[in-house]
VEXDREN-2710 file (C-alpha; in Angstrom, 1 decimal):
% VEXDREN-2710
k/r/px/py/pz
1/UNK/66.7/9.7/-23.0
2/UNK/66.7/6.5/-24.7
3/UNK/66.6/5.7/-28.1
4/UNK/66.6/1.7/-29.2
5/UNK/69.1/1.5/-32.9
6/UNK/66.0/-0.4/-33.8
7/UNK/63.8/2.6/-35.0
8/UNK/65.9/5.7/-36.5
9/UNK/69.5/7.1/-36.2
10/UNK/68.9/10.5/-37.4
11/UNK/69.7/13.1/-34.8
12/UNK/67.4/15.9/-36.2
13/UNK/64.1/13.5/-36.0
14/UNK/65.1/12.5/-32.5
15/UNK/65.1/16.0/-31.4
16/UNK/62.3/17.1/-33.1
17/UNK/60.1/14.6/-31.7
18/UNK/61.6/15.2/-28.0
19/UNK/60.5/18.9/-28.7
20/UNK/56.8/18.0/-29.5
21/UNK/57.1/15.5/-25.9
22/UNK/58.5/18.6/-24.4
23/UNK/55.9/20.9/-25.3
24/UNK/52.7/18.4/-24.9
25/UNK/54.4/17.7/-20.9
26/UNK/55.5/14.5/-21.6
27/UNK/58.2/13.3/-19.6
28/UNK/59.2/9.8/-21.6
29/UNK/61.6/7.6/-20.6
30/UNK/62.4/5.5/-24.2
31/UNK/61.3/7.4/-27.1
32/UNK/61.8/4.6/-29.5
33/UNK/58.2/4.1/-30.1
34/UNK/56.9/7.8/-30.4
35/UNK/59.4/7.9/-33.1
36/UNK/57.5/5.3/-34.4
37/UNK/53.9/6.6/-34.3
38/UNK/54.9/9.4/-36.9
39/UNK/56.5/6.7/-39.4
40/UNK/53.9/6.4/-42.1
41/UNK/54.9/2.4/-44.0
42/UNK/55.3/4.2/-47.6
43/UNK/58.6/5.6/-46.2
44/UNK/59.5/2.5/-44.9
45/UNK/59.2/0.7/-47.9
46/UNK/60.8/2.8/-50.2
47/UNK/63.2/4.0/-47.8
48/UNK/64.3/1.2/-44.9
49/UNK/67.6/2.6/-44.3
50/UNK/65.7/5.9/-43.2
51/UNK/63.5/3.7/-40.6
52/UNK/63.1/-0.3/-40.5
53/UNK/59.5/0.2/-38.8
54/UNK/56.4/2.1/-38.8
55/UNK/53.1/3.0/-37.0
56/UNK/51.3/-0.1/-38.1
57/UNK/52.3/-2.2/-35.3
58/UNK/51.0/0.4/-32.7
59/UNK/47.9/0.7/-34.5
60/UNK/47.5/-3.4/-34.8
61/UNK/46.6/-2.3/-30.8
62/UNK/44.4/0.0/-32.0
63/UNK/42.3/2.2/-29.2
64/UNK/41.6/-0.4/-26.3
65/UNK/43.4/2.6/-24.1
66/UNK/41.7/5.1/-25.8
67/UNK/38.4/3.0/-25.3
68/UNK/38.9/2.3/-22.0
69/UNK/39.8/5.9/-20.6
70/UNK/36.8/7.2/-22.3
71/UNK/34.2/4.5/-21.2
72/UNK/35.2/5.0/-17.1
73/UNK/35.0/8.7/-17.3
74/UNK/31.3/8.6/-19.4
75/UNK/30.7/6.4/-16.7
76/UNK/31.5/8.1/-13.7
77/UNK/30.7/11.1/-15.1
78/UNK/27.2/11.0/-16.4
79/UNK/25.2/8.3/-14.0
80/UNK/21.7/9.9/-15.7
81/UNK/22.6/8.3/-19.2
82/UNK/21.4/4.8/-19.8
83/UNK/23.7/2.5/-21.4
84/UNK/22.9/3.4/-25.2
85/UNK/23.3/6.8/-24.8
86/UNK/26.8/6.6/-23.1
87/UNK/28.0/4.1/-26.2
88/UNK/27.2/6.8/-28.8
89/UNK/28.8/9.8/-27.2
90/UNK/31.7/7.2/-26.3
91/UNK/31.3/6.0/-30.0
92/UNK/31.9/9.9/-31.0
93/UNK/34.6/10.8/-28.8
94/UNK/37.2/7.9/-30.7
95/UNK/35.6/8.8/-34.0
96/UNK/38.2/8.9/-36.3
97/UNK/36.9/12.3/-37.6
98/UNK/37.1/13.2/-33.9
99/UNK/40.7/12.1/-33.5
100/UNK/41.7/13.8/-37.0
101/UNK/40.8/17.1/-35.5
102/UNK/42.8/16.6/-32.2
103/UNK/45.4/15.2/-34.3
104/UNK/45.5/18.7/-36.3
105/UNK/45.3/20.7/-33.5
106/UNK/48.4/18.7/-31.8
107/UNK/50.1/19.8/-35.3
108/UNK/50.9/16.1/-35.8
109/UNK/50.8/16.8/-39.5
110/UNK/54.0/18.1/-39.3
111/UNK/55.8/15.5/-37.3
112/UNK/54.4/12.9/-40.3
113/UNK/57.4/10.7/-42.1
114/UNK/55.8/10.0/-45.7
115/UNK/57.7/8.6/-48.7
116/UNK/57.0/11.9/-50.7
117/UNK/55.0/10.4/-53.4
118/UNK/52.6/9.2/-50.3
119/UNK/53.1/13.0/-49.2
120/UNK/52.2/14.6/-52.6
121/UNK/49.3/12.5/-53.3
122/UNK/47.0/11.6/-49.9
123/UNK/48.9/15.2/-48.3
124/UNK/49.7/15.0/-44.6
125/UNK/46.1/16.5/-43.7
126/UNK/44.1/13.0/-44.5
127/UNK/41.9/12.5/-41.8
128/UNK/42.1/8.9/-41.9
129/UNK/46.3/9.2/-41.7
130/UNK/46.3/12.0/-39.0
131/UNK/43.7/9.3/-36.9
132/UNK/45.5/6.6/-36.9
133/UNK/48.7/8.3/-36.3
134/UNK/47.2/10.0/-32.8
135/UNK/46.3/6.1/-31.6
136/UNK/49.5/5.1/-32.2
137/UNK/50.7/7.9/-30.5
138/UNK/48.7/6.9/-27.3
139/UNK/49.5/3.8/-27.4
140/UNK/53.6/5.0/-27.5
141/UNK/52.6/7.0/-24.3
142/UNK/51.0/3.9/-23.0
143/UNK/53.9/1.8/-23.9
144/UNK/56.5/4.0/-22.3
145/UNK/55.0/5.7/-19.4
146/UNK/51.6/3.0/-18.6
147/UNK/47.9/3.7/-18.3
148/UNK/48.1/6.7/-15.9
149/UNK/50.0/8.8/-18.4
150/UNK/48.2/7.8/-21.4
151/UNK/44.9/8.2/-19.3
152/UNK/46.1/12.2/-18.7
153/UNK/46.9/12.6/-22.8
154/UNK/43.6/11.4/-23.5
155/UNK/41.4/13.3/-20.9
156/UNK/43.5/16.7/-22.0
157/UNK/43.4/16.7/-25.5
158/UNK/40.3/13.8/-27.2
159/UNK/38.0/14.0/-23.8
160/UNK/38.5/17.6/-24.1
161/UNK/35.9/17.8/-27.0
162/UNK/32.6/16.3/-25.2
163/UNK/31.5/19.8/-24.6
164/UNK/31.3/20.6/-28.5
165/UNK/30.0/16.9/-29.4
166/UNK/27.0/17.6/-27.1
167/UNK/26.4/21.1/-28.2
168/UNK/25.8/19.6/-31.7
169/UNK/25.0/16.4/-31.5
170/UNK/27.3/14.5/-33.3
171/UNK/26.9/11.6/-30.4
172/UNK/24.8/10.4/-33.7
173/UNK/26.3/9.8/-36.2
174/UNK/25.5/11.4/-39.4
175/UNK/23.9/8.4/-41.1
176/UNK/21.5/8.6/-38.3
177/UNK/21.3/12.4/-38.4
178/UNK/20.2/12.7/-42.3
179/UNK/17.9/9.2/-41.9
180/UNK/15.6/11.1/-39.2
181/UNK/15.4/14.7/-41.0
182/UNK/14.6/13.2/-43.9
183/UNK/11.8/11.1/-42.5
184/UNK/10.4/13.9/-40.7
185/UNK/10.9/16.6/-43.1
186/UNK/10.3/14.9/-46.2
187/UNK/8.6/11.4/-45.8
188/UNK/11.5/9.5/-47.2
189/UNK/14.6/7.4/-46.3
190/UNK/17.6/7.9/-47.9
191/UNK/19.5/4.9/-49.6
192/UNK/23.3/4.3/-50.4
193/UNK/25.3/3.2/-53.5
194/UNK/28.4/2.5/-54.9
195/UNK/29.3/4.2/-57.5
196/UNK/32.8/2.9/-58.3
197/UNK/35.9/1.7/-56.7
198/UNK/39.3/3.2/-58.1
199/UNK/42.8/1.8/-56.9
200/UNK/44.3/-1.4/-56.6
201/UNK/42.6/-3.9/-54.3
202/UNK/45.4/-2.9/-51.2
203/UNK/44.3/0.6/-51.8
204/UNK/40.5/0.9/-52.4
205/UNK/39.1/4.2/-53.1
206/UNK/35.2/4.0/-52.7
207/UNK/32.4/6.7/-54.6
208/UNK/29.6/6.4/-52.4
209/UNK/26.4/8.1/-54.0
210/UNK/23.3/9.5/-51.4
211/UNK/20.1/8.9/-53.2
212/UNK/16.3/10.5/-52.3
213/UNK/13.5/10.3/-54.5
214/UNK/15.6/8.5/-56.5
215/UNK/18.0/10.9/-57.5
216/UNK/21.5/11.7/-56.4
217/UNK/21.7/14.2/-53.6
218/UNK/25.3/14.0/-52.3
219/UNK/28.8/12.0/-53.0
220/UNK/31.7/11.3/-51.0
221/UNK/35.0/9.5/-51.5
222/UNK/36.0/6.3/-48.4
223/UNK/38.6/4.1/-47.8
224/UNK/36.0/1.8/-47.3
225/UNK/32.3/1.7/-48.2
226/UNK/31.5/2.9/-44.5
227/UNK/33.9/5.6/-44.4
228/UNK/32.7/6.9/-47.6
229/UNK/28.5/6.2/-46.3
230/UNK/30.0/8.5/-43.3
231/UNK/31.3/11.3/-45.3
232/UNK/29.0/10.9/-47.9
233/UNK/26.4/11.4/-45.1
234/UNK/28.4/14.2/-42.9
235/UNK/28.2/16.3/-46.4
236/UNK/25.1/15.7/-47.0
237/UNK/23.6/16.8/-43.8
238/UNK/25.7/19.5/-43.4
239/UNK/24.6/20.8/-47.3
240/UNK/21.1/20.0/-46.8
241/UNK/19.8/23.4/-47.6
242/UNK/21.5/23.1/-51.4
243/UNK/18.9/19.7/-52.0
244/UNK/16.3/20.1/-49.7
245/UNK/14.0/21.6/-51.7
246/UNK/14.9/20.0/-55.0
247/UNK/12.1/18.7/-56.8
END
């Protein structure tokens, strides 16, 4: 096992990490930057003698690997589907909200290092965080180990869930999914807003408002305006029986 004096010196993380390897089968030759993929930057910038260097530079790489996995095996493995089809589901599979729920069920939550005012107020559950944690992750296994390995992670654990995005269509997105059931079932197409923005301008927090008939149906919060359209929308779809019939 190697492990560079670059990331982390502390003993217990090291073996904790070599645990999680252990158990998801990975046989890693450095594990310098898996270390890395857990280090969240609030920890690093309150705390650089605990860890010099975080997950942002894997996720500056961001899911190319990921992308390109998924795209050969849609490809091989669905020659019926015309191009647009195929770029939804593919767009669905490296959904963040997708990768948040792998990124659970790895218990990746737990391997998180957050400066504990980061910890207390976002928690180690936010979707976004747990996301972006499990691409940096591939791309440590990538890194490491190559394509071949990283191509086996990502077939086991995010190609894993096609079944379930099928069965329920989330292959469309939610913006999509509300727009057509309320054009067919009520003759109207929903509209956006902003509400507000709270946070500094590093650290936006977007209120995203879902309007029919002119009235409020649904809110969400976002990172960004589009996160917060897709959550606002996901909650809004998924509640539609609470509005539906509202005057």
């Amino acid at each position: 096992m190697v492990v560079t004096r670059n990331i982390i010196n502390n003993i217990e993380v090291v073996e904790k990490v070599s645990t999680l390897l252990s158990r998801l089968g990975i046989k890693f030759n450095n594990i310098d930057n898996y270390i890395k993929s857990f280090i969240h930057r609030s920890i690093v910038n309150e705390r650089p003698d605990f860890a010099p260097e975080h997950n942002e530079r894997l996720e500056f790489l961001w899911d190319a690997v990921l992308e390109l996995v998924i795209t050969d095996s849609l490809y091989n493995n669905f020659q019926d589907k015309n191009e647009w089809d195929l770029t939804d589901i593919r767009s669905a599979l490296v959904r963040w909200r997708n990768l948040a729920i792998v990124s659970k069920e790895l218990d990746f939550s737990n391997y998180l290092f957050l400066w504990k005012w980061e910890d207390l107020w976002w928690g180690r559950e936010s979707d976004y965080l747990l996301a972006n944690t499990l691409e940096a992750f591939i791309w440590a296994i990538y890194l490491d180990l190559w394509l071949e390995s990283a191509s086996i992670f990502i077939k086991r654990y995010i190609y894993i869930t096609l079944d379930d995005i099928l069965e329920n269509k989330y292959f469309k997105d939610f913006k999509s999914l509300i727009q057509e059931y309320s054009q067919a079932e009520l003759d109207i197409t929903p509209t956006y807003d902003v509400l507000n923005e709270e946070w500094p301008d590093h650290d936006k927090n977007f209120k995203i408002w879902v309007y029919l008939w002119e009235k409020c149906i649904w809110f969400w919060f976002g990172s960004s305006k589009k996160k917060a359209q897709e959550e606002a929308a996901k909650n809004a779809y998924e509640n539609k029986d609470k509005w539906k019939n509202k005057e």
